[in-house]
VOTOR-74456 format. One record per residue (C-alpha): residue number from 1; x, y, z; residue in one letter. Coordinates in nm, 3 decimals, m for minus. Layout:
N
nr,east,north,up,rest
NUM,X,Y,Z,A
...
end
This chain:
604
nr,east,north,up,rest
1,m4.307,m3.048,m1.504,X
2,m3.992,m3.110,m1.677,X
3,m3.815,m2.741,m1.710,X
4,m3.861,m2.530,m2.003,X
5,m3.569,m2.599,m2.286,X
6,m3.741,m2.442,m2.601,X
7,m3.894,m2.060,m2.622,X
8,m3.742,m1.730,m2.487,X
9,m3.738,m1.891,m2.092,X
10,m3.511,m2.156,m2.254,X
11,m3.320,m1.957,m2.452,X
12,m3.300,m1.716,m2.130,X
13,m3.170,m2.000,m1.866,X
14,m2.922,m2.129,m2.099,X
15,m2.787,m1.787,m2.139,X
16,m2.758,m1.731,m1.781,X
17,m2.628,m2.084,m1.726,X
18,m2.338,m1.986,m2.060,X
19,m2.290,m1.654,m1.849,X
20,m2.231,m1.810,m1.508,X
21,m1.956,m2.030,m1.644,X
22,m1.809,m1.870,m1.918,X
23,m1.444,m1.843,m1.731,X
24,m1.506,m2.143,m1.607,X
25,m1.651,m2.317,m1.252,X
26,m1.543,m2.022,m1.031,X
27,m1.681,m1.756,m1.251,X
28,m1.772,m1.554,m0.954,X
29,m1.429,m1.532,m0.832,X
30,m1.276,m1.481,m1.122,X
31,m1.482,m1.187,m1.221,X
32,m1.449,m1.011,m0.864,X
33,m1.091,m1.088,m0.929,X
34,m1.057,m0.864,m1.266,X
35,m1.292,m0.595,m1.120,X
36,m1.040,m0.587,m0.784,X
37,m0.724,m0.582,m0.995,X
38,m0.798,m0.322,m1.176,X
39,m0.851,m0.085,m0.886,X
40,m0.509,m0.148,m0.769,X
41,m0.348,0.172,m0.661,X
42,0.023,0.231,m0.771,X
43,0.114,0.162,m0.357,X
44,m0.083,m0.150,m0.344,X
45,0.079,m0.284,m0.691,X
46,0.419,m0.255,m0.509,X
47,0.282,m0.478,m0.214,X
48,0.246,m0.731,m0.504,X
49,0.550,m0.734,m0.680,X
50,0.689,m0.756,m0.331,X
51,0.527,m1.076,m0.232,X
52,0.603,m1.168,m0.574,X
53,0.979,m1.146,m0.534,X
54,0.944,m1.313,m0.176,X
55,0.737,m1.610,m0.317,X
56,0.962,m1.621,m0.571,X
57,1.294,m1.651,m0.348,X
58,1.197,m1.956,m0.249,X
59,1.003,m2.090,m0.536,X
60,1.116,m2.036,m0.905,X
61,0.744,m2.122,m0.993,X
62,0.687,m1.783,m0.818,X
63,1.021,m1.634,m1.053,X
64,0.795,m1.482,m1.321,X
65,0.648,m1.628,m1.629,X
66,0.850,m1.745,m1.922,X
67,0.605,m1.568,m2.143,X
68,0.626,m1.215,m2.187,X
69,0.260,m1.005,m2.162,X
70,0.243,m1.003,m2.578,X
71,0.304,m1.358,m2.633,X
72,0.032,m1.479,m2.404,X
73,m0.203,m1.239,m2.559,X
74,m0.107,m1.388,m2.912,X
75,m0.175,m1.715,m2.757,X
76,m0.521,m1.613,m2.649,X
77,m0.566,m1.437,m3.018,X
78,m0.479,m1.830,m3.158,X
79,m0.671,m2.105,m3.230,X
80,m0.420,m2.365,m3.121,X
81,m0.615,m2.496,m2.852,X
82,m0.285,m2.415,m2.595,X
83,m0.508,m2.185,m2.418,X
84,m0.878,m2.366,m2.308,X
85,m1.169,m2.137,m2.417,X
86,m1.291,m2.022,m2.047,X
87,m0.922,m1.892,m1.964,X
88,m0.891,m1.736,m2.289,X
89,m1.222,m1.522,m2.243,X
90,m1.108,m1.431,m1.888,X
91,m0.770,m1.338,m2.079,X
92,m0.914,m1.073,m2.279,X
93,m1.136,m0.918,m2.042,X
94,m0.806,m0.906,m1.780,X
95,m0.602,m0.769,m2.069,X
96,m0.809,m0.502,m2.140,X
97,m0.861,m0.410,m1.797,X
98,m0.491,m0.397,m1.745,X
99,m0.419,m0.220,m2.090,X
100,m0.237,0.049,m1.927,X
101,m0.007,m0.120,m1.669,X
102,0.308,m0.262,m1.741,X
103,0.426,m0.610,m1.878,X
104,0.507,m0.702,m1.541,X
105,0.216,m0.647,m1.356,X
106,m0.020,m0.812,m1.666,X
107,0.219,m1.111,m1.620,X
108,0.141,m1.157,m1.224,X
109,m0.209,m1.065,m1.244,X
110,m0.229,m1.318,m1.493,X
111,m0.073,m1.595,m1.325,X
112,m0.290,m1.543,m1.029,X
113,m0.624,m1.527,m1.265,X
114,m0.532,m1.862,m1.438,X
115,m0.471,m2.053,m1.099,X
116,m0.812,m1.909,m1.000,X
117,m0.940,m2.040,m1.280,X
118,m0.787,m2.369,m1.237,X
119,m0.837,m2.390,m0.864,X
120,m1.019,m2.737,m0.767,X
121,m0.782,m2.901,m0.973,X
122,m0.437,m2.741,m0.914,X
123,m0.278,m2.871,m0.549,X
124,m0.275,m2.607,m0.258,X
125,0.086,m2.523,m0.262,X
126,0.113,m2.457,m0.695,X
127,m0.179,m2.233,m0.645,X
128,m0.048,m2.016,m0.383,X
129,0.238,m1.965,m0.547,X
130,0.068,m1.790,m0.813,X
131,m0.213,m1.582,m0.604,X
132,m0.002,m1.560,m0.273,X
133,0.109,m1.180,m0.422,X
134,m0.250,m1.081,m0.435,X
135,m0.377,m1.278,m0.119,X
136,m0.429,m0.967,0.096,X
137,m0.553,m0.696,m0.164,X
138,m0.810,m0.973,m0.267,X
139,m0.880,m1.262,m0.041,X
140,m0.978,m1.592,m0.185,X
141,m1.333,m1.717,m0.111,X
142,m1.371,m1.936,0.172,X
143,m1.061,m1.765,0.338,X
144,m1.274,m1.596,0.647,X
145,m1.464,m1.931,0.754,X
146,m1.117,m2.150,0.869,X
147,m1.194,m2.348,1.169,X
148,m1.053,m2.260,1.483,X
149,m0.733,m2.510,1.434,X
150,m0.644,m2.382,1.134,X
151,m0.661,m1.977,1.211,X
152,m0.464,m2.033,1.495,X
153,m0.196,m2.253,1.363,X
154,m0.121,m1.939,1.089,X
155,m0.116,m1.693,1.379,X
156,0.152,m1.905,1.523,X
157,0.316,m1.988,1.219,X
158,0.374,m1.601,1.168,X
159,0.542,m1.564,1.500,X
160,0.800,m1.794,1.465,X
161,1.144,m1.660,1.473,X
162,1.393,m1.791,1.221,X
163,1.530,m2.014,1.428,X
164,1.237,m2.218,1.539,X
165,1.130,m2.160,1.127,X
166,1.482,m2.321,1.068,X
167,1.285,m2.672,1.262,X
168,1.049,m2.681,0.972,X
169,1.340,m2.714,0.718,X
170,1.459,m3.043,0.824,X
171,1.400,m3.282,0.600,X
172,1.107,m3.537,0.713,X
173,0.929,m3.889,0.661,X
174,0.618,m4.021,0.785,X
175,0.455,m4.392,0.799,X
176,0.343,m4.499,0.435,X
177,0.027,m4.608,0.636,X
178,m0.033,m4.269,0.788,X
179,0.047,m4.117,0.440,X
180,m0.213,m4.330,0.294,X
181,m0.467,m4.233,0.568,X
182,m0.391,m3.906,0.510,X
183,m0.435,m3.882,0.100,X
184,m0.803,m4.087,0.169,X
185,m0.953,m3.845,0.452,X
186,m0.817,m3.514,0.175,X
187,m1.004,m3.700,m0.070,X
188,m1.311,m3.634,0.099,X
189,m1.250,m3.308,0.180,X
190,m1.162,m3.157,m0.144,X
191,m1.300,m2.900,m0.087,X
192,m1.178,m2.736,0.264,X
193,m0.930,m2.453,0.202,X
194,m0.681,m2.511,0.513,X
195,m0.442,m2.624,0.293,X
196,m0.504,m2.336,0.031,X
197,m0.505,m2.106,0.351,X
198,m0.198,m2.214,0.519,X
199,0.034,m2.237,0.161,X
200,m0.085,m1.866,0.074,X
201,0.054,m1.748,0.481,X
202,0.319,m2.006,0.490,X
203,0.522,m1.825,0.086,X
204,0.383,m1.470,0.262,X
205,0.603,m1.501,0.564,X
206,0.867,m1.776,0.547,X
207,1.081,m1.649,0.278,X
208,1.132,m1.343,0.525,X
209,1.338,m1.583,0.682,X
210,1.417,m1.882,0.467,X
211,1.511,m1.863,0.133,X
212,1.591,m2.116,m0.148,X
213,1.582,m2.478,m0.069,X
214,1.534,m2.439,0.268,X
215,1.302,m2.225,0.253,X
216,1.068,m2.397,0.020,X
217,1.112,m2.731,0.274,X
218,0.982,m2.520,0.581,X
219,0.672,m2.377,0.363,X
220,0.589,m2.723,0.287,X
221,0.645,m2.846,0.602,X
222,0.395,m2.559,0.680,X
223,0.118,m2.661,0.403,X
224,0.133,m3.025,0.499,X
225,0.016,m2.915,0.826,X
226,m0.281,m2.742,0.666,X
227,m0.327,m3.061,0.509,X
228,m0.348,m3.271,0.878,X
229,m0.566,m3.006,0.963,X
230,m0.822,m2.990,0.739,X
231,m0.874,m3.395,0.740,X
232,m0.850,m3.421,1.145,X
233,m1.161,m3.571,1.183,X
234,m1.094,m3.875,0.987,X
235,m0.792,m3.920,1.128,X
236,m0.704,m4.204,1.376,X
237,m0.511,m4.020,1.741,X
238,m0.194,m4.250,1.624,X
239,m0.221,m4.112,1.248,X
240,m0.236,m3.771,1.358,X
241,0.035,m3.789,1.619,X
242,0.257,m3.955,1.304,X
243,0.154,m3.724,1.036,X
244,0.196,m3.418,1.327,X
245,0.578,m3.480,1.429,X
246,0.738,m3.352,1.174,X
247,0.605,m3.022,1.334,X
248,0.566,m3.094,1.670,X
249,0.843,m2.980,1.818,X
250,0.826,m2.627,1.603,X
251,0.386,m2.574,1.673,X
252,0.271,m2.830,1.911,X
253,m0.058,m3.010,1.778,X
254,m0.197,m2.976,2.134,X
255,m0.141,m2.589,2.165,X
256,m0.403,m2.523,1.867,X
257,m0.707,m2.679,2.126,X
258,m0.660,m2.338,2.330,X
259,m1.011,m2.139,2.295,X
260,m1.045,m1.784,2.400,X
261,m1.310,m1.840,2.647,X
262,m1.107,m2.089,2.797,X
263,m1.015,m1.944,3.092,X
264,m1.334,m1.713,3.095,X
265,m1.474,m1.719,3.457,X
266,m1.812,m1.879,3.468,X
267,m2.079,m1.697,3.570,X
268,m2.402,m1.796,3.817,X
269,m2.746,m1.716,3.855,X
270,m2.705,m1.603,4.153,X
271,m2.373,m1.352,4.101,X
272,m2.522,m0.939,4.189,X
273,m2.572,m0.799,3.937,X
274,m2.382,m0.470,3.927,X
275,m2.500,m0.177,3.706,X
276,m2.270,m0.075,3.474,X
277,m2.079,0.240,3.486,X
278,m2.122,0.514,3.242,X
279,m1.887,0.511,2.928,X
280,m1.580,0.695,2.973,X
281,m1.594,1.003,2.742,X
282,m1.287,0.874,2.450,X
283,m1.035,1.136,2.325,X
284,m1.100,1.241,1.986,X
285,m0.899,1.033,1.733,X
286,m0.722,1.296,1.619,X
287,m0.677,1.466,1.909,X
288,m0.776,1.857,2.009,X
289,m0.785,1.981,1.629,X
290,m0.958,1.637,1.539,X
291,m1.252,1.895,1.351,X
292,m0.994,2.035,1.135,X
293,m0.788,1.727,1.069,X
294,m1.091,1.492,0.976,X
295,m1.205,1.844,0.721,X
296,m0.828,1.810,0.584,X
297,m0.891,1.408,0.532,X
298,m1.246,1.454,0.319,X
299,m1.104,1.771,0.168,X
300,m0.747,1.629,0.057,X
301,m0.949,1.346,m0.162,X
302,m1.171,1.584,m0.328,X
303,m0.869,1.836,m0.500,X
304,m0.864,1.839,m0.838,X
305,m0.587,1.830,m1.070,X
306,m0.554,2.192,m1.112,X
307,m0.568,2.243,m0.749,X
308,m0.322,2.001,m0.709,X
309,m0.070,2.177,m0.928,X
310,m0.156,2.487,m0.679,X
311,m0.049,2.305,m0.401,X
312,0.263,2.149,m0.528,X
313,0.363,2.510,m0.674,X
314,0.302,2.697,m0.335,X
315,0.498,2.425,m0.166,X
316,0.816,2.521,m0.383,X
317,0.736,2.849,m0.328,X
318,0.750,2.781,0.067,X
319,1.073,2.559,m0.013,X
320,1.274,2.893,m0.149,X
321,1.262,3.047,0.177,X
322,1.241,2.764,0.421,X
323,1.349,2.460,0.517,X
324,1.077,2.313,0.640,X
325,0.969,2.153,0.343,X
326,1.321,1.907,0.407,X
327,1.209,1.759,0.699,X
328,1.056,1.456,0.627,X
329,1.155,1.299,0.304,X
330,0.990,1.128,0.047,X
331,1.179,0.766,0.210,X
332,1.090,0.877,0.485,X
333,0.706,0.916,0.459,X
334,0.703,0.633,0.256,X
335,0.832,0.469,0.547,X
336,0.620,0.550,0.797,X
337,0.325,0.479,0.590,X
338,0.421,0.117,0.507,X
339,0.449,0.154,0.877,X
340,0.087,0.250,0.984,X
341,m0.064,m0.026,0.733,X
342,0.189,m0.289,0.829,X
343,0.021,m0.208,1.201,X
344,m0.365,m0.197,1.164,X
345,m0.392,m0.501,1.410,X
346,m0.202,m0.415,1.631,X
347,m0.293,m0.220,1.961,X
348,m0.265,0.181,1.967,X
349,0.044,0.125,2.229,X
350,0.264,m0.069,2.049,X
351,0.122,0.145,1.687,X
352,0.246,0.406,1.816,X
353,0.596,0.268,1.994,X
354,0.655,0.112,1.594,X
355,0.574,0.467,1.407,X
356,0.798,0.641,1.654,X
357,1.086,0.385,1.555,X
358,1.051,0.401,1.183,X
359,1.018,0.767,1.226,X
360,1.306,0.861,1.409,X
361,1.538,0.568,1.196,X
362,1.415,0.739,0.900,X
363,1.553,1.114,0.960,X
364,1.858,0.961,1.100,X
365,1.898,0.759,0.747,X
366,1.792,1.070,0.579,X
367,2.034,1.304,0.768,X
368,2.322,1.240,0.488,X
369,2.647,1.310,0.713,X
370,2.477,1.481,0.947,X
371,2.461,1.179,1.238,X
372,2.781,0.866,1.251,X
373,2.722,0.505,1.215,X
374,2.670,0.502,1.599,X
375,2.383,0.671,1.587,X
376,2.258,0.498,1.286,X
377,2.298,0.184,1.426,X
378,2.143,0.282,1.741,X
379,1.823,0.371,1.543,X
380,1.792,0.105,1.376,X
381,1.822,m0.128,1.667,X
382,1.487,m0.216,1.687,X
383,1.475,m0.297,1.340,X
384,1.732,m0.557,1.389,X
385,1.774,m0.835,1.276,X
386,1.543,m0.793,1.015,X
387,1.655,m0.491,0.876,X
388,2.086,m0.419,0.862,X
389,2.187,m0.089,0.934,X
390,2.505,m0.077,0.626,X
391,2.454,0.104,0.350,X
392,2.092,0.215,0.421,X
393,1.919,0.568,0.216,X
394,1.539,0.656,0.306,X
395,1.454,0.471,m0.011,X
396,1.599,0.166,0.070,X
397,1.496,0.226,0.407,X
398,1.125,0.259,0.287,X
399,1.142,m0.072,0.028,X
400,1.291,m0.277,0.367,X
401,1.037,m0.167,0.610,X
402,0.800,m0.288,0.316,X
403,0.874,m0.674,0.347,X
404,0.834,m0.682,0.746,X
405,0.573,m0.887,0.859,X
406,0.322,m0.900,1.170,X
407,0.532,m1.063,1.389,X
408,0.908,m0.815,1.314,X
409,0.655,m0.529,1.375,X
410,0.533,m0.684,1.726,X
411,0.881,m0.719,1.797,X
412,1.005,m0.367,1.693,X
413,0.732,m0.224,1.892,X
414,0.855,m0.433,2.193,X
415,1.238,m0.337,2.147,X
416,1.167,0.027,2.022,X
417,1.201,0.305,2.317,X
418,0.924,0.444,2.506,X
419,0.658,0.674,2.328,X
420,0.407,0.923,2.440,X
421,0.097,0.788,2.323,X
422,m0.111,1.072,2.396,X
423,0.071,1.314,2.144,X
424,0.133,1.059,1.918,X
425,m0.158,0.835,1.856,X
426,m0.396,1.103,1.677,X
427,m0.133,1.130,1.403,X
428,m0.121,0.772,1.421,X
429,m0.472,0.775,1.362,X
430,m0.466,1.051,1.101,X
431,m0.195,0.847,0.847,X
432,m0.422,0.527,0.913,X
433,m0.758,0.710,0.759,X
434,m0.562,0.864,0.467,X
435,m0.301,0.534,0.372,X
436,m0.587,0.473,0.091,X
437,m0.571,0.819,m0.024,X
438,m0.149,0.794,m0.036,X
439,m0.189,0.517,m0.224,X
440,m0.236,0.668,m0.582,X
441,m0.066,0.976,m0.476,X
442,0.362,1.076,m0.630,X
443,0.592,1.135,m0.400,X
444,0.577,1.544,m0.399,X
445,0.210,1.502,m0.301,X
446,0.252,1.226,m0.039,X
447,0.513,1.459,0.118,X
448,0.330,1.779,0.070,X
449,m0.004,1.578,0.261,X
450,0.177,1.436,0.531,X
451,0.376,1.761,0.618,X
452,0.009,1.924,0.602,X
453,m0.262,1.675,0.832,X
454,0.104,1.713,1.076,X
455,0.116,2.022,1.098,X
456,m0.240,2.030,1.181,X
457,m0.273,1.737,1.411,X
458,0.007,1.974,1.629,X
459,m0.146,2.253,1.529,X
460,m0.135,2.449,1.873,X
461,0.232,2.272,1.997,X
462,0.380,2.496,1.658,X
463,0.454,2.859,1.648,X
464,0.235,2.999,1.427,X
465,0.537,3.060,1.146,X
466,0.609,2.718,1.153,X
467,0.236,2.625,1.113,X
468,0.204,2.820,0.786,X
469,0.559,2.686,0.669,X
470,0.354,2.360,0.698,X
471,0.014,2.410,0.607,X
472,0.055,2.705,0.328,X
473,0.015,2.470,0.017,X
474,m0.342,2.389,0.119,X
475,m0.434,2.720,0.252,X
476,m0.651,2.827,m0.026,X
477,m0.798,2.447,m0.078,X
478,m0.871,2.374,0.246,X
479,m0.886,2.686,0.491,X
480,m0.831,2.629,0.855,X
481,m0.934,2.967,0.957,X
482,m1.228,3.170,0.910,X
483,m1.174,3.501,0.764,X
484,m1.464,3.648,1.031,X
485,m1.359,3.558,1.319,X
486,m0.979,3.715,1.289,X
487,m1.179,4.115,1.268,X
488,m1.196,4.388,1.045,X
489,m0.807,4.534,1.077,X
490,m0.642,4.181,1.115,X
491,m0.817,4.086,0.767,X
492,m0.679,4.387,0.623,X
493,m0.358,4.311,0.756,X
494,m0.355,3.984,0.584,X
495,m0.475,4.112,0.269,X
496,m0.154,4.381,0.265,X
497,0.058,4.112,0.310,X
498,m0.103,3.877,0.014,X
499,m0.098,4.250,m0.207,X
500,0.315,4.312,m0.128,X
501,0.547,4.411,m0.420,X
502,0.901,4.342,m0.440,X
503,1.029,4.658,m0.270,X
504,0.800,4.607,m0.017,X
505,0.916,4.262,0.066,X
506,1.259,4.383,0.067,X
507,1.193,4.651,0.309,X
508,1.033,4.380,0.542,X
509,1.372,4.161,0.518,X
510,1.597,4.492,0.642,X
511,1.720,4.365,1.005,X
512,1.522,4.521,1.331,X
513,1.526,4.509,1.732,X
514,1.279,4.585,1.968,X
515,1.337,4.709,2.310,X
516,1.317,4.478,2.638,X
517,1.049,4.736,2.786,X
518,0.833,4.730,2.420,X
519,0.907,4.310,2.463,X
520,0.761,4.309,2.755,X
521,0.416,4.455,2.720,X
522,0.382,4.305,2.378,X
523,0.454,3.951,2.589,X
524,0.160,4.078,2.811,X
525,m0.063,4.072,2.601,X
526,m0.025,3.791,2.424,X
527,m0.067,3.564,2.739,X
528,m0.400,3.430,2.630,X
529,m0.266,3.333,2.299,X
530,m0.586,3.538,2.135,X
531,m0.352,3.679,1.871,X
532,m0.240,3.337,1.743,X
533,m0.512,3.318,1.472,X
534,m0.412,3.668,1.374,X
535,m0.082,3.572,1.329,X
536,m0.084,3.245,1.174,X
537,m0.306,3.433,0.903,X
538,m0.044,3.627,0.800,X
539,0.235,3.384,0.817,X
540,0.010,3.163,0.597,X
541,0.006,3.488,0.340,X
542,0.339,3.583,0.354,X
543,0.515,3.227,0.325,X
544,0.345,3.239,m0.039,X
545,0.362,3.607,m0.154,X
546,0.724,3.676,m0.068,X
547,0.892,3.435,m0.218,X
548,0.728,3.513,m0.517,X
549,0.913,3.873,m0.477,X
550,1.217,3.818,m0.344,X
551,1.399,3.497,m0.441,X
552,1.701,3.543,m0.239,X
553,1.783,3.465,0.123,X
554,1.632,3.779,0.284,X
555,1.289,3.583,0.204,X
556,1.263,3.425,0.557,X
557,1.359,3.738,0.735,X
558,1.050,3.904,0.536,X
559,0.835,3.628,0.617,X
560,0.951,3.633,0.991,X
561,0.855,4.032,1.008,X
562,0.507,3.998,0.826,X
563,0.399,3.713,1.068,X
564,0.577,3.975,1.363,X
565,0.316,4.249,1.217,X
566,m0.012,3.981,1.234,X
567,0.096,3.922,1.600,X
568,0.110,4.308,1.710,X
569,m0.228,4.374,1.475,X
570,m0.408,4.060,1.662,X
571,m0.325,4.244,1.993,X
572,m0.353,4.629,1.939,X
573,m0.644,4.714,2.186,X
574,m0.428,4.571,2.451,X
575,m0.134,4.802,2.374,X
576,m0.108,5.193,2.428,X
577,m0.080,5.411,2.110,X
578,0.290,5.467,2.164,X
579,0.328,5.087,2.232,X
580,0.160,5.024,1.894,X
581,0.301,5.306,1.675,X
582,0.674,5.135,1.813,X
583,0.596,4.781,1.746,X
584,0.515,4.878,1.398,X
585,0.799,5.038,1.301,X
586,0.915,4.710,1.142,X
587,0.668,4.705,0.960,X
588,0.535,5.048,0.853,X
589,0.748,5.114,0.531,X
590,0.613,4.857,0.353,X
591,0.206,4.861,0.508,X
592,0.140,5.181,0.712,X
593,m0.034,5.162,1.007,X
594,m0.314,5.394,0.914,X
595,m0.354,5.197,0.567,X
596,m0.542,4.940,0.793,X
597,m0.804,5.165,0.996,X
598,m1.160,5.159,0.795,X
599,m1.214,5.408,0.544,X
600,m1.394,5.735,0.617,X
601,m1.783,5.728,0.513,X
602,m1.849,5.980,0.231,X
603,m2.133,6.246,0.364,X
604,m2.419,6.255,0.089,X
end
């Protein structure tokens, strides 16, 4: 029976068949494309225009359109025909999508849209060049089934040094008879996407290296492999070996046979069996406090605006009357996030060997005067020589780390000294699960996060004052303690301290001393660290409250001697009355002892 073409199942197949390729033949793609793009967080939009500017250093068909945003929106408006119908449609619906970013970022998105569009009949290396900036936020179809060959030719590719990248700039010829081969075995493969695959890797990662003419010669050096690649099979030994040399001496054609199971011992019937052993209990991933740091991870993504403002306030509030808040600039957690996502792949070892290096080069770039070129340059020696050490701020620090690829970071972990992976993998692991989250985050908040899921993955290797100085913005959002367990007269303790006026505050600030023999006992009884909770309670009060009453530098010192007060409160059943009543002279001006005891039951 000859299908239906008249009536509502007519009318209903040609509208799905209108629907299925109205932007074109890759519809699909082109669709997922605009849905994808328009998700792009602010971070992952600079990982384009990055890639952008590399493609583009070696390319000026990766320079930027000609056309600003408007005028190709004008020319989709027009009926001149410059503009074929599908991409126009696909035009509009990007457009809208993007109404809100900037000219620049409509341009590239565009670009890459139209040479999806346009894909079967554009060559590999002219489409790259337009969707090479958005390979990795949105791979292409077809880009996780490369053969074997091909996969591992890119993995090489992207290992190569400059100098051996510097082999695939020499200019090249090969036998018109193996060219001709060549051009008749792509024609029947028009559709494998080694080519495609290699081009988009090859203006990725050459231009790292190579720029302007010679880099352009290596990354088509690079795609003409592909090319071989993808039409082996109809390929004579001789052709291949011709077609192959002008990259055999950089990737040799025989070291892409190597299979992982090559060397796999073979196994018999008749080997014993042995029963396996019982899994090794893992650490947690983020290590002792991993409970509290994955509740900081859910809880971080689910603050609202106004609770957001909260945060950032309390954090200036911290900033009056500490430091803390300095530590770790905005370059510098930029830094070490670009960092942790540059890594993913790599093993926890070397992860944590490359965070400890951007890390420590980033205070020391940070440090403004504090540290000489010496010491500069000896931080930033594993960085080298991808990244100079001359005229370097945590910014520019941050947007260099940015354009290092797989194989600098495999290297920087190799050169970069020895780190303690134990202490510092679970904060390795804690910046990996939140990079998303960072993504659409400013600056204040990045910093004000990352200072916060620190300060709790080394929650217990803090003093409690330095905890709070920390963790205080997200107290209220996210608590880390419960209220119940710290007793009835801590709790009060803690309220007092959230409740103090300004004269109280300034009586807390007044200078004190205890005795060596008062010291002493109070050191006894802290041994089993059961008044840390205690005292991290009231740290986390008072690094909010004071500096809301006294903005001047006695703010600390009031701080210091309200957290003092939570420690001697956590820990008075352990100390005699006289003990007590001395340890809290400090304090007793502004919160009397006897304020704290429970109130006296009315008789009825």
């Amino acid at each position: 029976m000859a299908p239906a073409s008249h009536g509502l199942l007519g009318r209903i197949q040609r509208a799905n068949d209108v629907a299925s390729h109205r932007f074109g033949p890759h519809t699909a793609e082109v669709e997922a494309f605009i849905l994808a793009v328009g998700q792009l967080t602010p971070w992952q939009w600079r990982q384009v225009q990055t890639t952008k500017r590399l493609v583009a250093s070696v390319s000026k068909d990766g320079a930027g359109a000609a056309d600003s945003a408007r005028s190709i929106q004008s020319a989709i408006r027009s009926s001149d025909g410059r503009i074929s119908e599908p991409m126009a449609r696909a035009g509009e619906v990007l457009f809208d999508t993007l109404a809100k970013k900037s000219d620049d970022k409509q341009v590239a998105a565009w670009q890459a849209m139209t040479a999806l569009i346009m894909r079967s009949n554009l060559p590999a290396l002219k489409f790259a060049v337009h969707y090479a900036p958005f390979a990795t936020l949105i791979p292409l179809s077809g880009s996780d089934v490369l053969d074997p060959r091909t996969r591992r030719f890119i993995a090489l590719l992207e290992e190569l040094t400059r100098d051996r990248l510097a082999g695939l700039a020499k200019r090249w010829r090969v036998d018109a008879a193996a060219s001709r081969a060549l051009l008749q075995a792509v024609a029947k493969h028009r559709h494998a996407k080694s080519e495609e695959a290699v081009a988009v890797a090859a203006l990725s990662f050459i231009p790292h290296h190579l720029v302007g003419d010679e880099g352009w010669t290596a990354v088509r050096t690079a795609v003409h492999g592909g090319r071989v690649l993808s039409a082996l099979g109809d390929l004579t030994a001789e052709e291949t070996a011709q077609l192959w040399s002008p990259l055999e001496a950089t990737i040799a054609l025989a070291s892409l046979d190597v299979e992982d199971g090559a060397n796999r011992p073979a196994t018999t019937r008749s080997m014993r069996r042995v029963p396996a052993a019982p899994p090794a209990k893992t650490a947690a991933a983020y290590g002792p406090n991993h409970a509290e740091v994955a509740a900081f991870i859910r809880g971080v993504a689910e603050l609202s605006p106004i609770q957001w403002l909260r945060v950032l306030d309390r954090r200036k509030l911290v900033a009056s009357v500490t430091r803390e808040g300095t530590v770790e600039p905005a370059g510098v957690v930029r830094s070490i996030l670009i960092a942790l996502e540059a890594t993913r792949e790599l093993d926890t070892y070397s992860r944590c060997r490359a965070f400890a290096a951007v890390e420590r080069a980033g205070y020391v770039i940070e440090s403004h005067g504090g540290v000489n070129l010496d010491q500069v340059r000896q931080a930033l020696t594993p960085f080298e020589p991808s990244i100079a050490f001359e005229a370097l701020n945590g910014g520019g620090f941050a947007h260099q780390v940015a354009t290092l690829e797989r194989a600098d970071w495999q290297r920087i972990a190799a050169a970069a000294p020895e780190a303690n992976v134990e202490a510092v993998a679970p904060l390795v692991n804690a910046g990996t699960a939140l990079i998303d989250f960072f993504g659409g985050r400013t600056d204040d908040e990045a910093v004000a996060t990352w200072h916060g899921v620190s300060a709790l993955v080394h929650r217990h290797q803090l003093t409690p004052i330095k905890f709070a100085a920390s963790y205080a913005p997200f107290a209220s959002a996210i608590p880390v303690t419960n209220p119940r367990s710290l007793g009835a007269m801590v709790s009060r303790y803690v309220t007092a301290v959230g409740r103090l006026g300004a004269s109280q505050c300034a009586t807390l600030a007044e200078p004190w001393q205890i005795g060596d023999e008062l010291s002493s006992a109070l050191s006894k009884a802290l041994v089993d660290g059961s008044a840390r909770a205690g005292e991290e309670s009231a740290a986390l009060a008072a690094v909010v409250t004071v500096p809301m009453r006294l903005a001047t530098a006695g703010g600390w010192a009031a701080v210091k001697t309200a957290a003092f007060g939570g420690r001697v409160i956590a820990v008075r059943t352990r100390l005699t009355t006289e003990q007590l009543e001395a340890l809290w002279q400090p304090i007793q001006p502004a919160i009397p002892l006897a304020s704290l005891s429970a109130p006296a039951r009315v008789k009825r």
